[in-house]
N, C-alpha and C positions, 0 to 999 in steps of 0.2 A: 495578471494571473492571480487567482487567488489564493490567498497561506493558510492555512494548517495552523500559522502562529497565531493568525490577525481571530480576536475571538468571536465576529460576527460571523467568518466564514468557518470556522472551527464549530460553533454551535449551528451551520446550515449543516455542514457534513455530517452530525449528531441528528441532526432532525432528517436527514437521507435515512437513516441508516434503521431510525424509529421507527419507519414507513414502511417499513419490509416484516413482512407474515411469514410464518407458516406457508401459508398457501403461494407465496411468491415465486414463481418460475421464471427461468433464465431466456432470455430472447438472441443468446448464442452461447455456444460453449458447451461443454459437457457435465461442468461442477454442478453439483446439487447448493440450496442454499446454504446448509449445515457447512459443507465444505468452503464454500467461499467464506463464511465468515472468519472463520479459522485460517484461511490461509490470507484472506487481508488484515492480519495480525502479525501476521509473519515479517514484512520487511517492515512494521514499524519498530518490530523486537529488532531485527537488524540496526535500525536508524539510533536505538538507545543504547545498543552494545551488549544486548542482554541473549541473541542469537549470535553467534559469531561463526561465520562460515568461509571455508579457504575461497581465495580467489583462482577461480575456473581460466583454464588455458584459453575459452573463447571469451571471457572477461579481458584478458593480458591483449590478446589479436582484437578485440572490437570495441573492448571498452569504451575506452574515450572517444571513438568516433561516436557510438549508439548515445553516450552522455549528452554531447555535446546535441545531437537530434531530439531527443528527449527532453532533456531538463532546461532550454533554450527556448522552447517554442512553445506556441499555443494550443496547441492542436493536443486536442485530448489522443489518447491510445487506441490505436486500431482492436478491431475488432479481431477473435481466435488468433492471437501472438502466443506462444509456444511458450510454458509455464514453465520456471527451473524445478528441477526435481524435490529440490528441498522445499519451494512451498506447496506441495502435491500434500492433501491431507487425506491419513489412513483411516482415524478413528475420530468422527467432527463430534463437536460440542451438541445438544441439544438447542435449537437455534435462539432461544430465548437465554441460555449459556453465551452462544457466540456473539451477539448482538453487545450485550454487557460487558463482556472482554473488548471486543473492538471500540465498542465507546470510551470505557477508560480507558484506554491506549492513546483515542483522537484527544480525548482532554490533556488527558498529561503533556501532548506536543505541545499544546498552547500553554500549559502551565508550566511547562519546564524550561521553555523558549528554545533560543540554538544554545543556551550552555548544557543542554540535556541531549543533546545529540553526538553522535560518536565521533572521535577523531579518526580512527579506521578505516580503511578503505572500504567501498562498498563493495560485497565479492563478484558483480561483474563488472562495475563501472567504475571502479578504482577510488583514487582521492576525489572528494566530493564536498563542494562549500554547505554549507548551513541553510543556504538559499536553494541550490542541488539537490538536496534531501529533502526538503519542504516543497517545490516542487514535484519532484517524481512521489513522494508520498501523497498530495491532493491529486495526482493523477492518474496513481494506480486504484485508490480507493471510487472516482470519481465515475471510473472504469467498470468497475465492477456491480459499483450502485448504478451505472446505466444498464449493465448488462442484466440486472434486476427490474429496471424500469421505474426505480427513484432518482 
């Protein structure tokens, strides 16, 4: 699988992320690109402790099974999976805004290693290793940059 930390794969997700215009449209979903890029900012603000959100009652009832499905395996993220409310964006960045923010975000994972990562539960998936978090963060972003077509 590849890390978020390791910096060869940190600067391909940087060169993903470059690749995407203006003109770039979604090959499923409803978000616009403005919107995506802002809300795949979101669970990295999470992962640094800098968003802090309660843990949800179907967090507590599925958490650790959907963890344990997710952050275990290979398999990238299905396609139209149902977005938590909190990363729903109301007013996006300008995309060449969003693009800049999400990249400094991806840098810093590699630059900050897992000591920049929260001790915190994550609000649906509970207690989460270092390794937890670096996975499902290269595969919610990796998700979206398909759902873009980079």
């Amino acid at each position: 699988m590849k890390s978020l930390f390791n910096a060869a794969d940190n600067q391909e997700m940087i060169r993903r992320v470059e690749l995407l215009t203006a003109g770039s449209r979604p090959q499923w979903g409803k978000m616009g690109l403005d919107h995506m890029l802002i809300h795949a900012q979101r669970p990295l603000q999470v992962a640094f402790g800098e968003l802090k959100l309660k843990r949800s009652i179907a967090g507590f009832l599925f958490g650790s099974w959907a963890r344990k499905k997710i952050a275990n395996g290979e398999e990238p993220f299905q396609k139209n999976l149902p977005t938590d409310k909190h990363f729903i964006v109301r007013n996006p960045d300008t995309v060449d805004e969003g693009k800049k923010r999400l990249i400094s975000l991806i840098r810093r994972f590699a630059q900050g290693g897992p000591s920049a990562i929260t001790r915190e539960p994550h609000p649906f998936f509970g207690k989460m290793t270092t390794q937890e978090w670096d996975t499902l963060m290269w595969k919610h972003l990796d998700h979206h940059l398909r759902q873009f077509g980079v």
